[in-house]
N, CA, C and O atoms as a CHARMM CRD file, in Angstrom:
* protein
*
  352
    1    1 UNK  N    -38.82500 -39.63300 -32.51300 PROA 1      0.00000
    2    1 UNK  CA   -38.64800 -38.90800 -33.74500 PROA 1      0.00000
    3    1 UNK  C    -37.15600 -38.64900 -33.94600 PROA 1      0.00000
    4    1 UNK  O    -36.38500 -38.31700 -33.04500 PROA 1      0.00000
    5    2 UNK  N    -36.78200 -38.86800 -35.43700 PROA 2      0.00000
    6    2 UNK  CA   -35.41600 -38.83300 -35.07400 PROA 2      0.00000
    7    2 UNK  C    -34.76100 -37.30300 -35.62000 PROA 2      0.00000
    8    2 UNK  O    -35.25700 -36.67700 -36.55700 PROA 2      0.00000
    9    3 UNK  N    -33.68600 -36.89800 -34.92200 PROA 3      0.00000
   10    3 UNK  CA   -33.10800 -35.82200 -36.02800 PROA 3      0.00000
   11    3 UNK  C    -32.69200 -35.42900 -36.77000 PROA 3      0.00000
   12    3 UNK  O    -31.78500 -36.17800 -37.13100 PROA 3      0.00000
   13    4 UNK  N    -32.76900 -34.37500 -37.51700 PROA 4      0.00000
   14    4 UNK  CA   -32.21800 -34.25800 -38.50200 PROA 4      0.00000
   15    4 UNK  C    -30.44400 -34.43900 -38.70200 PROA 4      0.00000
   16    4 UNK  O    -29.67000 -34.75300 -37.79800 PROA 4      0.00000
   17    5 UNK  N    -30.16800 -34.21800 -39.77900 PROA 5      0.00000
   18    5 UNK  CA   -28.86700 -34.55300 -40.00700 PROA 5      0.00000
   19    5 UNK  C    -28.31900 -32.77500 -39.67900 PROA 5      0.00000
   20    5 UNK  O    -27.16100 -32.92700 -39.28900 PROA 5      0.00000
   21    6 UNK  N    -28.59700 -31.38800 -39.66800 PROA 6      0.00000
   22    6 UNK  CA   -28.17400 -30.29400 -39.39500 PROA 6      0.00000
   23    6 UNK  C    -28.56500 -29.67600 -37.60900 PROA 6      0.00000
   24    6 UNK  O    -28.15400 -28.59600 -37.18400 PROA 6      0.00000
   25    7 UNK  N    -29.28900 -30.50300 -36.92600 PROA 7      0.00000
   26    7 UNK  CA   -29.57400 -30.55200 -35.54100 PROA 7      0.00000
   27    7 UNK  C    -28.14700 -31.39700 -35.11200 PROA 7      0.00000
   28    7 UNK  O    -27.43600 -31.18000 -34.13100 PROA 7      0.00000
   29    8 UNK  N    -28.01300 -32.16400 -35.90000 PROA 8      0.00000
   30    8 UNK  CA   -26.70500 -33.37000 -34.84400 PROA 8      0.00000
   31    8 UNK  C    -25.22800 -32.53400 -35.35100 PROA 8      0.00000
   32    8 UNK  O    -24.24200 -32.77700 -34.65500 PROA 8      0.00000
   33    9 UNK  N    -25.09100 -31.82900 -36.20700 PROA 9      0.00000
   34    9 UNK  CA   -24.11100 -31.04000 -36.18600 PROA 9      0.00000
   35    9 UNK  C    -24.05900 -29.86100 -35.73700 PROA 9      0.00000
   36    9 UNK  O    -22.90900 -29.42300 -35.69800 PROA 9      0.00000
   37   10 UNK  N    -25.06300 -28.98200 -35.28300 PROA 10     0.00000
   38   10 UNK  CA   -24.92900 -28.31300 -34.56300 PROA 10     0.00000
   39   10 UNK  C    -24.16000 -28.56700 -33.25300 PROA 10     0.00000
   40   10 UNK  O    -23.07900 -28.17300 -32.81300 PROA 10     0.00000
   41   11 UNK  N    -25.29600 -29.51300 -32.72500 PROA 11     0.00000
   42   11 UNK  CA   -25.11300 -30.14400 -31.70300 PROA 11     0.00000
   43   11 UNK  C    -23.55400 -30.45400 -31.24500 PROA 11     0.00000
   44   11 UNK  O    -23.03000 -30.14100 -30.17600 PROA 11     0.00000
   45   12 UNK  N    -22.85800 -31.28600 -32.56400 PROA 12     0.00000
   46   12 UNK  CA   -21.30600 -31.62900 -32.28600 PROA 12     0.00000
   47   12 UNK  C    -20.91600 -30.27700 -32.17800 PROA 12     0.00000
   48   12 UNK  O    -20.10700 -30.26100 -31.25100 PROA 12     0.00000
   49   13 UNK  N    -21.05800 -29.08400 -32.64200 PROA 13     0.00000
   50   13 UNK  CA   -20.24000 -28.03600 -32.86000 PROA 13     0.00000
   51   13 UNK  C    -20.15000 -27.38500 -31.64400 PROA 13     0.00000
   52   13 UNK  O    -19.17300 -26.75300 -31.24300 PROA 13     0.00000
   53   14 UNK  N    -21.56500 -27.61700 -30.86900 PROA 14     0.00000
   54   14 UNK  CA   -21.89700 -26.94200 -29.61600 PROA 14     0.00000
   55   14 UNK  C    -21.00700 -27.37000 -28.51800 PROA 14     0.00000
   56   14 UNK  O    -20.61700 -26.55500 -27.68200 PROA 14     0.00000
   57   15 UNK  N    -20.56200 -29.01900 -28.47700 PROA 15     0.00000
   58   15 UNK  CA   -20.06200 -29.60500 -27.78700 PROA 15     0.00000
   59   15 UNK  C    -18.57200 -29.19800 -27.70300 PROA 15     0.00000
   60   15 UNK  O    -18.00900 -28.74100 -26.70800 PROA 15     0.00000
   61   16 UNK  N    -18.00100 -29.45400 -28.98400 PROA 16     0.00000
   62   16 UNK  CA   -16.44100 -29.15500 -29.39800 PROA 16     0.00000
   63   16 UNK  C    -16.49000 -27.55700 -28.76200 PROA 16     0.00000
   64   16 UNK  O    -15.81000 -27.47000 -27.74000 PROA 16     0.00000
   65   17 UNK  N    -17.07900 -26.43700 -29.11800 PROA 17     0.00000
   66   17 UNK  CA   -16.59500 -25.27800 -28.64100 PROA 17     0.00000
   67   17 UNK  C    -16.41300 -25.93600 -27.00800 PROA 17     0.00000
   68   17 UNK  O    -15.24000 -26.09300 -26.66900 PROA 17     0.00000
   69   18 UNK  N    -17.30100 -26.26000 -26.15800 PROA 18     0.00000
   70   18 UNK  CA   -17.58300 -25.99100 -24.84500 PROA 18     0.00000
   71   18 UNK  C    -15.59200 -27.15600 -24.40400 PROA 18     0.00000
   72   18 UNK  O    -14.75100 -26.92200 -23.53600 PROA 18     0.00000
   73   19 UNK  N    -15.62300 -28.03900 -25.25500 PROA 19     0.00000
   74   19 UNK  CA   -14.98100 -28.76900 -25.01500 PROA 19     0.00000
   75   19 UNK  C    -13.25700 -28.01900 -24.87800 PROA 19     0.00000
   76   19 UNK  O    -12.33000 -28.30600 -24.12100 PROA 19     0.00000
   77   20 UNK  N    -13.37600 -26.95600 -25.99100 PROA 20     0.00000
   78   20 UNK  CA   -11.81400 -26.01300 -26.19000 PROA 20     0.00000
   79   20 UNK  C    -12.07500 -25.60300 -25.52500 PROA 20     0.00000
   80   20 UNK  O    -11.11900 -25.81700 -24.77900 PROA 20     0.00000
   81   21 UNK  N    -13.16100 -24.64700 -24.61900 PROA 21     0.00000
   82   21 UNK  CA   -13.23300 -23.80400 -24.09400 PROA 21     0.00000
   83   21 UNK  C    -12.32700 -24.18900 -22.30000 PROA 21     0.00000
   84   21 UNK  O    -11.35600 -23.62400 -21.79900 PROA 21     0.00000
   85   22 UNK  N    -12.88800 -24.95500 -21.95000 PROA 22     0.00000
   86   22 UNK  CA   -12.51900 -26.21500 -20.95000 PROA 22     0.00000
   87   22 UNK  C    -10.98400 -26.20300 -21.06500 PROA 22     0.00000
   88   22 UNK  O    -10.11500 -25.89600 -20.24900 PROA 22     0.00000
   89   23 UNK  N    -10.92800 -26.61100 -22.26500 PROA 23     0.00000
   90   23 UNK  CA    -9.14900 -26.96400 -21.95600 PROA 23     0.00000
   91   23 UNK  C     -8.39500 -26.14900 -21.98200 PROA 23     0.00000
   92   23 UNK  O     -7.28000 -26.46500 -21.56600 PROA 23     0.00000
   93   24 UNK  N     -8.61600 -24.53400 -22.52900 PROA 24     0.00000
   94   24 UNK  CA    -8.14700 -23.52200 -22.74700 PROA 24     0.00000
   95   24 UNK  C     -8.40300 -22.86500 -20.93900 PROA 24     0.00000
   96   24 UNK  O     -7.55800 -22.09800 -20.47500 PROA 24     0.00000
   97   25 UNK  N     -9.42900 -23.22100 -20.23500 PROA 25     0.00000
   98   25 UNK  CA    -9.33100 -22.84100 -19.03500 PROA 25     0.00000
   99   25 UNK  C     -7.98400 -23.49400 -18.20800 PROA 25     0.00000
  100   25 UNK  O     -7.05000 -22.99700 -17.57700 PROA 25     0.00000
  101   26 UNK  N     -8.33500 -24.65500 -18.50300 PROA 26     0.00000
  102   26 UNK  CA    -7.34000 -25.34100 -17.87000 PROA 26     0.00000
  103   26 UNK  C     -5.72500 -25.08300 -18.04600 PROA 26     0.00000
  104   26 UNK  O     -4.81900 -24.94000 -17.22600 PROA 26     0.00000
  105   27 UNK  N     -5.77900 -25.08800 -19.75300 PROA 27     0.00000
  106   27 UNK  CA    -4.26900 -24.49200 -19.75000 PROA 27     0.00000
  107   27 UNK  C     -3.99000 -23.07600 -18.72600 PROA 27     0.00000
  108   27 UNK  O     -3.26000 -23.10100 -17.73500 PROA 27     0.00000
  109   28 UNK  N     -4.58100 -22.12900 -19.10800 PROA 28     0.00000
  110   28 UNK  CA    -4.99800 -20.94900 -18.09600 PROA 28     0.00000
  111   28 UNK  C     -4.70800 -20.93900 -16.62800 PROA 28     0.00000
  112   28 UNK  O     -4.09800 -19.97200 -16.17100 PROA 28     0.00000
  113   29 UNK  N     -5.09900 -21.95800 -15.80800 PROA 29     0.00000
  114   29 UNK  CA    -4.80700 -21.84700 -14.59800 PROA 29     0.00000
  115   29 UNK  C     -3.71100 -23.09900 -14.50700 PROA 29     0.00000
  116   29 UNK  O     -2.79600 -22.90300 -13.70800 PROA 29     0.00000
  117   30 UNK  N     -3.70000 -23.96900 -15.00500 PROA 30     0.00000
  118   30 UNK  CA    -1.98300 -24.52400 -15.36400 PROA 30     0.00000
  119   30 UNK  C     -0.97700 -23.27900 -15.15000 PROA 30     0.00000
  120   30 UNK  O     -0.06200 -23.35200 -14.33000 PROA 30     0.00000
  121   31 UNK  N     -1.15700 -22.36100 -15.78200 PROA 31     0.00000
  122   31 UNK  CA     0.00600 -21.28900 -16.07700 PROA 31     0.00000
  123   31 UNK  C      0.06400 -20.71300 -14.61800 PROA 31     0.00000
  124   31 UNK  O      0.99800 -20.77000 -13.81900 PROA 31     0.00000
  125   32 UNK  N     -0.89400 -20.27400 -14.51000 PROA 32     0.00000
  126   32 UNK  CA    -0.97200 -19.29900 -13.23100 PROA 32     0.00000
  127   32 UNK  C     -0.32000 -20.16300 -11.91200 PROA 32     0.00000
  128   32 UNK  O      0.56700 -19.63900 -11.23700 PROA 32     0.00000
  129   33 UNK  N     -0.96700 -21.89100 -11.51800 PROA 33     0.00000
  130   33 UNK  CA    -0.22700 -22.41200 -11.01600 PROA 33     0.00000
  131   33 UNK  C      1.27800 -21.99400 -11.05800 PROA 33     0.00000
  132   33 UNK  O      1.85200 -21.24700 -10.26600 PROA 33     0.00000
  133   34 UNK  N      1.84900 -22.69900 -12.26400 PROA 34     0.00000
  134   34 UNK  CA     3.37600 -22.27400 -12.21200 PROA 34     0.00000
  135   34 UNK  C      3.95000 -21.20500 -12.30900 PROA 34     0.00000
  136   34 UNK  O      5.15900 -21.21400 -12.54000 PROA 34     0.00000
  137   35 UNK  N      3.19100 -19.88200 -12.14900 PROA 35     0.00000
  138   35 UNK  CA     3.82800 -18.66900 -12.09500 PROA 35     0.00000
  139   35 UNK  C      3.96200 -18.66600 -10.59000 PROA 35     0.00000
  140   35 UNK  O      5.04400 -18.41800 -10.05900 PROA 35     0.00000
  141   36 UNK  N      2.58900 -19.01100  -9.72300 PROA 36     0.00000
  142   36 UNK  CA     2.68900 -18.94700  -8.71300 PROA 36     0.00000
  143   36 UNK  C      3.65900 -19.68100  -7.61700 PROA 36     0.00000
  144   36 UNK  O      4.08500 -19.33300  -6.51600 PROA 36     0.00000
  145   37 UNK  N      3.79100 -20.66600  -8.29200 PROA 37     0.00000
  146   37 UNK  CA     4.89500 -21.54400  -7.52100 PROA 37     0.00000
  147   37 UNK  C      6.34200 -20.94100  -8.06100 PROA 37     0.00000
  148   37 UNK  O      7.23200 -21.02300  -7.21500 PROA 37     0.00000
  149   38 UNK  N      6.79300 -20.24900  -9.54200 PROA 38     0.00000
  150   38 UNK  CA     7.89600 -19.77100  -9.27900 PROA 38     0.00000
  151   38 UNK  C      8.37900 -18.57500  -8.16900 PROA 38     0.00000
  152   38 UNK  O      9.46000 -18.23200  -7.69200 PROA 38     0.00000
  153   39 UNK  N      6.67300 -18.04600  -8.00100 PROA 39     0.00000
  154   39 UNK  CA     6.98100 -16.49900  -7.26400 PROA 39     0.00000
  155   39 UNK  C      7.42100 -17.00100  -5.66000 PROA 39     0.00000
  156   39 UNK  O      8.30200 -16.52500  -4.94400 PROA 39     0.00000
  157   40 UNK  N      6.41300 -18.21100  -5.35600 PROA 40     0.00000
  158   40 UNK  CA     6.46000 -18.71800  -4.21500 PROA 40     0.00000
  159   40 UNK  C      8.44300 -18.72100  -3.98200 PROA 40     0.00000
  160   40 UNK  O      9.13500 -18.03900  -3.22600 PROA 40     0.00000
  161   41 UNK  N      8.85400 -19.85100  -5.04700 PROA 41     0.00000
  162   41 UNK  CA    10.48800 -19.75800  -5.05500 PROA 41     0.00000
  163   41 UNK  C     11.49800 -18.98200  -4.99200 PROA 41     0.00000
  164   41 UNK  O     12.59000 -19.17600  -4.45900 PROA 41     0.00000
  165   42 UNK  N     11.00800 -17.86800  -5.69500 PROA 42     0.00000
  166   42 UNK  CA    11.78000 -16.33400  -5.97900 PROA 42     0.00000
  167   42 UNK  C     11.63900 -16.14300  -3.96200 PROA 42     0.00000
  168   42 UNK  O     12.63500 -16.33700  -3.26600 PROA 42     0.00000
  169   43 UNK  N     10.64800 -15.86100  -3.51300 PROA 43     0.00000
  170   43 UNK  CA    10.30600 -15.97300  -2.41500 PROA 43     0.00000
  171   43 UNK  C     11.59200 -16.38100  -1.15800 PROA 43     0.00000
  172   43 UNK  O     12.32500 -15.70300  -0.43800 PROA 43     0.00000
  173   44 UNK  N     11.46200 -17.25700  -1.28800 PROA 44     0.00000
  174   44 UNK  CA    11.93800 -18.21900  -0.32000 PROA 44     0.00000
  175   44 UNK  C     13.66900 -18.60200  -0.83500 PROA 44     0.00000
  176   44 UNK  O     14.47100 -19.39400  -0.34100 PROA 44     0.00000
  177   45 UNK  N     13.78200 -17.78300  -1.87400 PROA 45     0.00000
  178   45 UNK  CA    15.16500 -18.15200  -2.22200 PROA 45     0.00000
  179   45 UNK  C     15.55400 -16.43900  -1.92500 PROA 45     0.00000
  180   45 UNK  O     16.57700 -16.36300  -1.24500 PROA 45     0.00000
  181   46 UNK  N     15.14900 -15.49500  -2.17300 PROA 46     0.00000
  182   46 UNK  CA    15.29300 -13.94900  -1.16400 PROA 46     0.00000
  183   46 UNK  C     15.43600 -13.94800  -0.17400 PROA 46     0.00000
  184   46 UNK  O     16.41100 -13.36400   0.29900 PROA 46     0.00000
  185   47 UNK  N     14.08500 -14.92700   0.99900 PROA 47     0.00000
  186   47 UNK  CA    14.94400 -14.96300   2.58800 PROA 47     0.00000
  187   47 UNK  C     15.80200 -15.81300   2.94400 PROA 47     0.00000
  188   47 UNK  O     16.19700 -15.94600   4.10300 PROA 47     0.00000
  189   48 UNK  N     16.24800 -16.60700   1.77700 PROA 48     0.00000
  190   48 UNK  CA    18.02800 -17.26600   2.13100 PROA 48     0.00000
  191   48 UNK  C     18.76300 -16.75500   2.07800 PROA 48     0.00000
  192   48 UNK  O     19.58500 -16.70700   2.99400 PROA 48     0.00000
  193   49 UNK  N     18.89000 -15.99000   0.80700 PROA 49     0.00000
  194   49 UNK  CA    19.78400 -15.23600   0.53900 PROA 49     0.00000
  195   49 UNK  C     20.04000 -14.13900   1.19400 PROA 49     0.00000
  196   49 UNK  O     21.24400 -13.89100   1.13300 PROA 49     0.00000
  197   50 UNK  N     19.28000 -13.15000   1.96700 PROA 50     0.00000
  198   50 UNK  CA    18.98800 -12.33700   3.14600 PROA 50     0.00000
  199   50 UNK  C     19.71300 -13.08200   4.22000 PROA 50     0.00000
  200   50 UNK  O     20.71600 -12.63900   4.77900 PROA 50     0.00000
  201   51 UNK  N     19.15700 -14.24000   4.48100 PROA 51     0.00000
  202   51 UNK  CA    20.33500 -14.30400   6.27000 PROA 51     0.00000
  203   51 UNK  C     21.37400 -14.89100   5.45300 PROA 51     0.00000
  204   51 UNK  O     22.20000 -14.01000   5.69300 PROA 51     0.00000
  205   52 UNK  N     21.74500 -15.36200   4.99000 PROA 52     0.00000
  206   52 UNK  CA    23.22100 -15.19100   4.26100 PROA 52     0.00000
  207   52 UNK  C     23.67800 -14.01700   4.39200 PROA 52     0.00000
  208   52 UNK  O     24.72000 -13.72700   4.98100 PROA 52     0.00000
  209   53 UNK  N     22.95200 -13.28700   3.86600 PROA 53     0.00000
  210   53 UNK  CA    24.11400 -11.60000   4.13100 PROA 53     0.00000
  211   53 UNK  C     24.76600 -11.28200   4.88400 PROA 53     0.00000
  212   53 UNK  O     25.93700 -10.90800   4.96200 PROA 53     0.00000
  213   54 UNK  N     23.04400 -11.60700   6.22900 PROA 54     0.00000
  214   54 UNK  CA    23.40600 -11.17400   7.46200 PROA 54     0.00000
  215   54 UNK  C     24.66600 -11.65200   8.19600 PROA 54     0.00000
  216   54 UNK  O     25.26400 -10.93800   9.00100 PROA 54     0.00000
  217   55 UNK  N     25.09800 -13.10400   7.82200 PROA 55     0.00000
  218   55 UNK  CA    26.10600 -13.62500   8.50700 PROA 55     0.00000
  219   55 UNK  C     27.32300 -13.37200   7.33200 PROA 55     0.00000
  220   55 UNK  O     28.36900 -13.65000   7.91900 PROA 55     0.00000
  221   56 UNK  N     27.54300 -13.09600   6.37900 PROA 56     0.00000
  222   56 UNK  CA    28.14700 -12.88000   5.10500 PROA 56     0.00000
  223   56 UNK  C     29.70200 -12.21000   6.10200 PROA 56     0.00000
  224   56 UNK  O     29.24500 -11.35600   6.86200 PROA 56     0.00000
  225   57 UNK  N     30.83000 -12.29200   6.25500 PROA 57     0.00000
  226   57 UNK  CA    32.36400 -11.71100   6.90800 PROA 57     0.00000
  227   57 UNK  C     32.67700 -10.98300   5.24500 PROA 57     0.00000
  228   57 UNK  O     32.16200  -9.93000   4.87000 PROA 57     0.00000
  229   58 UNK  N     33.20200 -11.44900   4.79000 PROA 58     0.00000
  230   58 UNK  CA    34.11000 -11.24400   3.58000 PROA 58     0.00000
  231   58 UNK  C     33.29200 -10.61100   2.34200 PROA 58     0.00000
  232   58 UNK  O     32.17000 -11.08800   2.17200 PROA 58     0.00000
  233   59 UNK  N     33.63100  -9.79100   1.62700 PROA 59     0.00000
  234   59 UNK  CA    32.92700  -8.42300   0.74800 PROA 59     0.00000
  235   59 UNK  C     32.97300  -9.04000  -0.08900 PROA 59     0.00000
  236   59 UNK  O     31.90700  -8.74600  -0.62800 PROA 59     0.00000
  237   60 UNK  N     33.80000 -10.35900  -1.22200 PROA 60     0.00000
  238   60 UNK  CA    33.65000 -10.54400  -2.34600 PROA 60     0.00000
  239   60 UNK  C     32.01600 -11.73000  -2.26800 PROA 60     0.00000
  240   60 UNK  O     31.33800 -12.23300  -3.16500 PROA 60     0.00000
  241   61 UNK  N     31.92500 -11.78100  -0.80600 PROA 61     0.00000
  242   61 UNK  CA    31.02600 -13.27300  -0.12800 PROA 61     0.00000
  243   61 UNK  C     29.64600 -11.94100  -0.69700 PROA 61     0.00000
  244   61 UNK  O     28.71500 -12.40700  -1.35500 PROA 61     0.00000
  245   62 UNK  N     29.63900 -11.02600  -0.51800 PROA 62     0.00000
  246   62 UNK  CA    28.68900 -10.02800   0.11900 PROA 62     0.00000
  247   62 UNK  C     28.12300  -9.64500  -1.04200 PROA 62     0.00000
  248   62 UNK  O     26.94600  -9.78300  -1.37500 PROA 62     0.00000
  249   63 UNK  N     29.26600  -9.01600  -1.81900 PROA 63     0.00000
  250   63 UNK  CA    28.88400  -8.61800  -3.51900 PROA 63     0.00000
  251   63 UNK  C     28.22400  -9.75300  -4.27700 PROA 63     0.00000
  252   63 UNK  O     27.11100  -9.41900  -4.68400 PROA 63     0.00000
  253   64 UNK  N     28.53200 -10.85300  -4.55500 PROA 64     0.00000
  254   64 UNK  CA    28.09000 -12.12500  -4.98400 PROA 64     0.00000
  255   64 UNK  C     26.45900 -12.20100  -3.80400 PROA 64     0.00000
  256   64 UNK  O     25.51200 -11.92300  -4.54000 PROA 64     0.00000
  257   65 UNK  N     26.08800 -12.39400  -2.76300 PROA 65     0.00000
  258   65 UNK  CA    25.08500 -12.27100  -2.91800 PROA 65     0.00000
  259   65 UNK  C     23.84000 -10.80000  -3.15300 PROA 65     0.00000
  260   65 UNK  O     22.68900 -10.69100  -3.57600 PROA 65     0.00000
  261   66 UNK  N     24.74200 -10.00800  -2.67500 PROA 66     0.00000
  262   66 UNK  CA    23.71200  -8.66900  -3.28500 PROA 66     0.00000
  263   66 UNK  C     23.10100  -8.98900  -5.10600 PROA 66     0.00000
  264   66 UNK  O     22.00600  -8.80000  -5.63600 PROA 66     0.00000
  265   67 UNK  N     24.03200  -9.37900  -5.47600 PROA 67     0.00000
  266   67 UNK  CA    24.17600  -9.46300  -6.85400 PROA 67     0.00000
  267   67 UNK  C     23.00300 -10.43200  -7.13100 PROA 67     0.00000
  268   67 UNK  O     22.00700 -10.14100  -7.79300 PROA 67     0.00000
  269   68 UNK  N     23.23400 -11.54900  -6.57600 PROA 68     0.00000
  270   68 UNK  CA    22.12000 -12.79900  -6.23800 PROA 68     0.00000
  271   68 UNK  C     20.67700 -12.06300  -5.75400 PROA 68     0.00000
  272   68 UNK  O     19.63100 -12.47400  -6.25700 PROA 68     0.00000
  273   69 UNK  N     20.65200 -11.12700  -4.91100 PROA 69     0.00000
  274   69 UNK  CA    19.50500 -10.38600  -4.48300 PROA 69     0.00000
  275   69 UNK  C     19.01700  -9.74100  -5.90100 PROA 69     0.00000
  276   69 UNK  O     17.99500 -10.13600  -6.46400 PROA 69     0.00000
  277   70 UNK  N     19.88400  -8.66700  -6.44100 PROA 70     0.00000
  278   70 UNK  CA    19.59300  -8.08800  -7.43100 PROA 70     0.00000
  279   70 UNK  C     18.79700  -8.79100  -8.41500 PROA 70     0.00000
  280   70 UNK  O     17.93300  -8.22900  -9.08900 PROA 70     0.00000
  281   71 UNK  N     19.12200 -10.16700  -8.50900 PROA 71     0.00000
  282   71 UNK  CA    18.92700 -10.99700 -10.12100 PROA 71     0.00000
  283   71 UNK  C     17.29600 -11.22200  -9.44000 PROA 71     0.00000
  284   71 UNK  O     16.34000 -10.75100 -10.05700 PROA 71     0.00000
  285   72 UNK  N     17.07700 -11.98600  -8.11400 PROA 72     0.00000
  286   72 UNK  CA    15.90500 -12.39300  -8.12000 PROA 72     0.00000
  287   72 UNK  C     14.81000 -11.22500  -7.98100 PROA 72     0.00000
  288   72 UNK  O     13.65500 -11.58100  -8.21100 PROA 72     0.00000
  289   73 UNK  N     15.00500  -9.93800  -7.65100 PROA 73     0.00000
  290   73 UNK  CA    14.35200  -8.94300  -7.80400 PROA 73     0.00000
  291   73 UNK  C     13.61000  -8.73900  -9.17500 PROA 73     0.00000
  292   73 UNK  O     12.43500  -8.41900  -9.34900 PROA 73     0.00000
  293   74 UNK  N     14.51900  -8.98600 -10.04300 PROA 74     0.00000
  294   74 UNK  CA    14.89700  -8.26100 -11.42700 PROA 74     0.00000
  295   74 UNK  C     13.59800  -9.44000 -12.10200 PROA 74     0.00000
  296   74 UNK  O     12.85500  -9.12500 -13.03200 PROA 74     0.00000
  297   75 UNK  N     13.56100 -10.78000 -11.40400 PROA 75     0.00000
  298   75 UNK  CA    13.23200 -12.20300 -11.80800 PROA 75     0.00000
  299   75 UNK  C     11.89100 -11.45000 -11.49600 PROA 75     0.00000
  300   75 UNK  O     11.14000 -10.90100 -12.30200 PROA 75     0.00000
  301   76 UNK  N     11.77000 -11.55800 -10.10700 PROA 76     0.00000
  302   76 UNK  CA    10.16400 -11.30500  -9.61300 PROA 76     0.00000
  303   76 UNK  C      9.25600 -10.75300 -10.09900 PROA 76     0.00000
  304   76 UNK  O      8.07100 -11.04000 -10.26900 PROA 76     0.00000
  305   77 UNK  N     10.64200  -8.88600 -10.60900 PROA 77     0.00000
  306   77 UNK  CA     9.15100  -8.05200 -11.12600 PROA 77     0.00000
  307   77 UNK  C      8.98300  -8.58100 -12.71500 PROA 77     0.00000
  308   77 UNK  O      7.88400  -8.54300 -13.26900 PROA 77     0.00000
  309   78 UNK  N      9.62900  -8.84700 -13.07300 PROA 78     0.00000
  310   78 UNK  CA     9.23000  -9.62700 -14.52600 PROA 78     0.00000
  311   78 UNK  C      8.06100 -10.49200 -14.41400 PROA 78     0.00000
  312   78 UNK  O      7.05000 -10.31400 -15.09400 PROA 78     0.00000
  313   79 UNK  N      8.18100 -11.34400 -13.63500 PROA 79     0.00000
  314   79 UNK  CA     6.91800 -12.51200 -13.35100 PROA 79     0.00000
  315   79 UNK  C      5.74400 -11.95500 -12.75700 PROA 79     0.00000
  316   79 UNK  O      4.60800 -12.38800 -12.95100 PROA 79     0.00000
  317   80 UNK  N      6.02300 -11.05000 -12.07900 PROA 80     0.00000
  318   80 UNK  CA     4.90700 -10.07500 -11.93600 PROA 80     0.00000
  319   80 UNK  C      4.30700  -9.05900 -12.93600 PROA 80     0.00000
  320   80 UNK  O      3.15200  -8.63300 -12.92600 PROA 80     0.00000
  321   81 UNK  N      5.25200  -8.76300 -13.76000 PROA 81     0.00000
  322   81 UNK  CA     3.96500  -8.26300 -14.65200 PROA 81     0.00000
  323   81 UNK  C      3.87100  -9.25200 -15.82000 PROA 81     0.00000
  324   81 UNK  O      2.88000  -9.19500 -16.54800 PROA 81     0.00000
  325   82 UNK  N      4.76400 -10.08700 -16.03000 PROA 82     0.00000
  326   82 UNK  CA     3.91900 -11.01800 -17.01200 PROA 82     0.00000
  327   82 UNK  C      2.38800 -11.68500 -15.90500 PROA 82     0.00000
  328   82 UNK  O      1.32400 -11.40300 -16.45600 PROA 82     0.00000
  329   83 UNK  N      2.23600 -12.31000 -14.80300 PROA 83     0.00000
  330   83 UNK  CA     1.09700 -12.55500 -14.72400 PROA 83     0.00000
  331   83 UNK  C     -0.02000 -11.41500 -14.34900 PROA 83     0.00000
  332   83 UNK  O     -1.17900 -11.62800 -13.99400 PROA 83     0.00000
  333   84 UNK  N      0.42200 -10.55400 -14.46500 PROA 84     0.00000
  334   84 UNK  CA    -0.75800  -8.84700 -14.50600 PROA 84     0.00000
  335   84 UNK  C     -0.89800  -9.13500 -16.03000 PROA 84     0.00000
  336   84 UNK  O     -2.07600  -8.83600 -16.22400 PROA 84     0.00000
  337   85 UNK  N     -0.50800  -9.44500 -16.94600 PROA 85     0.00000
  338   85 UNK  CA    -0.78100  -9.43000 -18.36300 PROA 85     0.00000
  339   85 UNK  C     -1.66500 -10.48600 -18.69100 PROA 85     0.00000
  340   85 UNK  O     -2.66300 -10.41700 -19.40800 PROA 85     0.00000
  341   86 UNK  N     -1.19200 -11.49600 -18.08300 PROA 86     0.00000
  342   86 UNK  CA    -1.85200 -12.59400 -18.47600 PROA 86     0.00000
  343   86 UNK  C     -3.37200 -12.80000 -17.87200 PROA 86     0.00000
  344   86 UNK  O     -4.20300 -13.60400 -18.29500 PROA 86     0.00000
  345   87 UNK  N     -3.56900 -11.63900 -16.50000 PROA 87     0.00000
  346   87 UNK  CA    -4.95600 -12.10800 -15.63200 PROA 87     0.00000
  347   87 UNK  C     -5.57900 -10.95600 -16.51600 PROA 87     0.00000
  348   87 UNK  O     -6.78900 -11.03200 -16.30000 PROA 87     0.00000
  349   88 UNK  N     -5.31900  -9.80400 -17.51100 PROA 88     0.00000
  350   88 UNK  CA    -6.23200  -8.76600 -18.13200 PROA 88     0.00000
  351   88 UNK  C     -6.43400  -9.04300 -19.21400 PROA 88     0.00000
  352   88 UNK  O     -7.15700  -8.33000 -19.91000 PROA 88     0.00000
């Protein structure tokens, strides 16, 4: 039996939502990926910059990285609450 012509458009309509829905997930954890891998970086570019200090002689060497500390702090908590915004 065949269907009607307002069953097969439903039908497409049913599909297309499920279909945005999908890619809108995907964009979604796309993002979160790369938040997570910048935080990972922020990360790992803090404990360089940390034993740098530690061995740091010269104060203008010292100020320049505190300063460097400061920025990725400043970086982190930003990226941290943009992805608290983005997971509510």
């Amino acid at each position: 039996m065949a269907r009607g012509w307002e069953s097969k458009s439903v039908e497409a309509q049913i599909e297309e939502e499920d279909r945005a829905y999908e890619a809108g997930r995907k964009q979604a954890s796309d993002k979160s990926n790369a938040q997570d891998l910048q935080l990972e970086s922020l990360r790992l570019s803090r404990v360089r910059i940390e034993a740098q200090l530690t061995r740091a002689v010269h104060t203008a060497h010292r100020e320049m990285l505190l300063k460097a500390l400061q920025a990725i702090e400043k970086e982190t908590e930003q990226l941290t609450l943009e992805t608290q915004r983005d997971k509510e």
